[in-house]
N, C-alpha and C positions, 0 to 999 in steps of 0.2 A: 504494500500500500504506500501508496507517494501523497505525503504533505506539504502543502504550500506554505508556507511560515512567513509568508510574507501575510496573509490573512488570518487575523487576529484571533476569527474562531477557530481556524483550523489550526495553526501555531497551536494554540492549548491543547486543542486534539492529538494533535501528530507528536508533539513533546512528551505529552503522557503515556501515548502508545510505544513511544519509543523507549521509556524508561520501563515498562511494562515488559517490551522484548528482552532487552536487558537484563535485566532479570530472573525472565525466563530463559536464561541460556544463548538467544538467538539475537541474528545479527542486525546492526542496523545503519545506516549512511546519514551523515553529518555533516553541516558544513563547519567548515575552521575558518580561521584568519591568513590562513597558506591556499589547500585543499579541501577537496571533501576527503572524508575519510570513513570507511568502515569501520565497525567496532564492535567488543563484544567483553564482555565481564574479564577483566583481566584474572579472578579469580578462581575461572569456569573451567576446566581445560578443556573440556570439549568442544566449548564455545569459542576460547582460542584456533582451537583445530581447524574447526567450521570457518574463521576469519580464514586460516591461510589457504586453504582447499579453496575456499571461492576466489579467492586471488592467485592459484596456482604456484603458492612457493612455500618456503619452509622458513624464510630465516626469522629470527622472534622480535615480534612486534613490538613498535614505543610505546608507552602509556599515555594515557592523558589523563589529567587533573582537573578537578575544578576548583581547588583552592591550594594558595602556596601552603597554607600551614598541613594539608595533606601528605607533600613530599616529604616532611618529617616521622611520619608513619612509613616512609618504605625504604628508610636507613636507619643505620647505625650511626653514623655520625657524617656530618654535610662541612665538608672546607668553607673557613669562610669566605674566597673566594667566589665560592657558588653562590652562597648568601647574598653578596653583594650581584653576582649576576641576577639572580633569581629576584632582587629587589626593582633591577634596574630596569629589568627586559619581560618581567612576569605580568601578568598575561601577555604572551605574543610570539613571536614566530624562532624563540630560541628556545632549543632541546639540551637537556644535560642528561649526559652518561655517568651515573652515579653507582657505587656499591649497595644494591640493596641488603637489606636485613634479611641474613638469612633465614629466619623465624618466618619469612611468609609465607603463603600456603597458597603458589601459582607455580605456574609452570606456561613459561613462553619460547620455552625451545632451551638452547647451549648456546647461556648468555656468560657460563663464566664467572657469575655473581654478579653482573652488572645490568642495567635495566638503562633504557632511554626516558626520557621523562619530560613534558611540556604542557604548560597550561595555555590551551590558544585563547588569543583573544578574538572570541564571537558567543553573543549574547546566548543564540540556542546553543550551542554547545554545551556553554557552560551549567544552564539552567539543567539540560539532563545530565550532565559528569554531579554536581553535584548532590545530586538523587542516588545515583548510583554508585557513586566511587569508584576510582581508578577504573580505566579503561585500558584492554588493548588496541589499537587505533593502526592502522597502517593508509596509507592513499588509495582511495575507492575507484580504485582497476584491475582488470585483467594484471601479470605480469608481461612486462615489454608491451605494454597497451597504452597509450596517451592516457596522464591522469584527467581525473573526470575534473570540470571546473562548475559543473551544475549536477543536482543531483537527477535530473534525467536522463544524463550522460553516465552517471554509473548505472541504472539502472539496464540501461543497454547492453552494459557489457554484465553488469552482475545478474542480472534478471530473480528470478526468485533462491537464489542462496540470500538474501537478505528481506527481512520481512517487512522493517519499515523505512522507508527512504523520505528525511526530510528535507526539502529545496527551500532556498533561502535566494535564490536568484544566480547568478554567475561570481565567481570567488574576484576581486578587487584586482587583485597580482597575482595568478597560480604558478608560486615561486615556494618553493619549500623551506622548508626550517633550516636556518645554522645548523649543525651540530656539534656541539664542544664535550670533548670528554674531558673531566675534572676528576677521574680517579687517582691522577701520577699527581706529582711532584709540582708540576705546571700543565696548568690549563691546555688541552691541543685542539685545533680544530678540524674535526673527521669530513667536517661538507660544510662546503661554502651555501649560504641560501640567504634568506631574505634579509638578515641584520649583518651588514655589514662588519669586517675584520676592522674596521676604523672603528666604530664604533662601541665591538667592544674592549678595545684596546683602550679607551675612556673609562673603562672600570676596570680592565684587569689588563693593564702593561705588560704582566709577561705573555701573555696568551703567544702558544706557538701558531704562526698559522700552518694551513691544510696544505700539506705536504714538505714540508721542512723534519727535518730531523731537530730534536732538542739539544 
C-alpha cells in the first residue's frame, strides 16, 4: 500500500500503518533527507533478512534513529569526537561507524562489532523511527539499480516485498550520507556524500579523508 504524506489524512494513515509493519516484522519505504530507504526492525532478524532479499545482497545494513540520545543505547562508550559530530550534523545526512554494545540482541550480518548509525533529517521519518526504535534502513532499490528518489520508484523495482510504501514527493538532493568511521584512533572517512570533508573538518581537524592512509 502506497501513502501520500504529502496529505494530511493520509500522512497519519500511512505513518501509523507503517509503524504497525514495523513491528510486525515487515518491510517498509521511507523517505530520508538523502534517499528513500527500506527498513525493517533492526531487532527482527528475519525482518532484517527480508530487507536484504528484497534488495538482492547481503552486506549489513545502517541503522537509523530517531533520536541522538538513542545512539547511546547501542554503545559502550561514544568518542567525544562523535559527540561533537553527532551535535553538529545530527539530524542529517552524516553516518557514524561506531562499536556497538555487544549486549544487543540483533543481528545485521558480519559487522565485526561495529554498526553504521544516522539520524536523517525528515519529519516522517522521524515520527515512525521514533515509534519504533532503531531501524535497519539501506537505499530503497534493487542492487546495481538506480536508487529510488520517490517512493513510486521503489515500488517499481521492490513491488510487494515491502508492504507499506510512504511518498513524501521527490528527495531534494539524492546524494547519500558521508560516512565516517570513529572506531580508531582518528576519525576516517569510508564515503564521500552529502556533508562535505570541509565541513566536517570544522569540528573534527583530524578527520582522515576517504582514501588516505593515516
Amino acid at each position: 500500500m502506497l501513502y501520500d504524506c504529502r496529505n494530511v489524512a493520509e500522512r497519519d494513515r500511512g505513518i501509523a500503518a507503517a509503524i504497525d509493519a514495523v513491528k510486525s516484522g515487515e518491510l517498509v519505504v521511507m523517505p530520508t533527507d538523502t534517499l528513500y530507504g527500506i527498513g525493517a526492525d533492526a531487532f527482527v532478524p528475519h525482518a532484517v533478512q527480508g530487507l536484504l532479499n528484497a534488495k538482492g545482497r547481503q552486506n549489513p545494513p545502517p541503522v537509523l534513529v530517531g533520536s541522538r540520545h538513542t545512539l547511546d543505547g547501542l554503545v559502550l562508550t561514544l568518542p567525544r569526537v562523535a559527540r561533537d559530530l553527532v551535535e553538529a550534523f545530527w539530524p542529517g545526512a552524516l553516518t557514524l561507524v561506531v562499536e556497538h554494545a555487544p549486549t544487543l540482541r540483533w543481528d545485521l550480518g558480519a559487522t565485526d562489532g561495529t554498526v553504521a548509525v544516522r539520524m536523517p533529517l525528515h519529519p516522517v521519518a522521524l515520527e515512525v523511527l521514533r515509534e519504533t526504535g532503531p531501524m535497519a534502513v539501506s537505499s530503497a532499490n534493487k542492487t546495481k539499480q538506480p536508487p529510488a528518489t520517490t517512493a513510486d520508484e521503489a515500488r517499481d523495482q521492490l513491488g510487494y516485498a515491502v508492504r507499506v510504501y510512504l511518498e513524501a514527493g521527490p528527495t531534494p538532493e539524492p546524494v547519500p550520507s558521508t560516512i565516517l568511521d570513529v572506531t580508531g584512533a582518528v576519525p576516517r572517512v569510508l564515503r564521500d556524500g552529502a556533508i562535505p570533508i570541509e565541513k566536517l573538518l570544522e569540528v573534527a581537524p583530524d578527520i582522515i579523508p576517504a582514501g588516505q592512509e593515516g
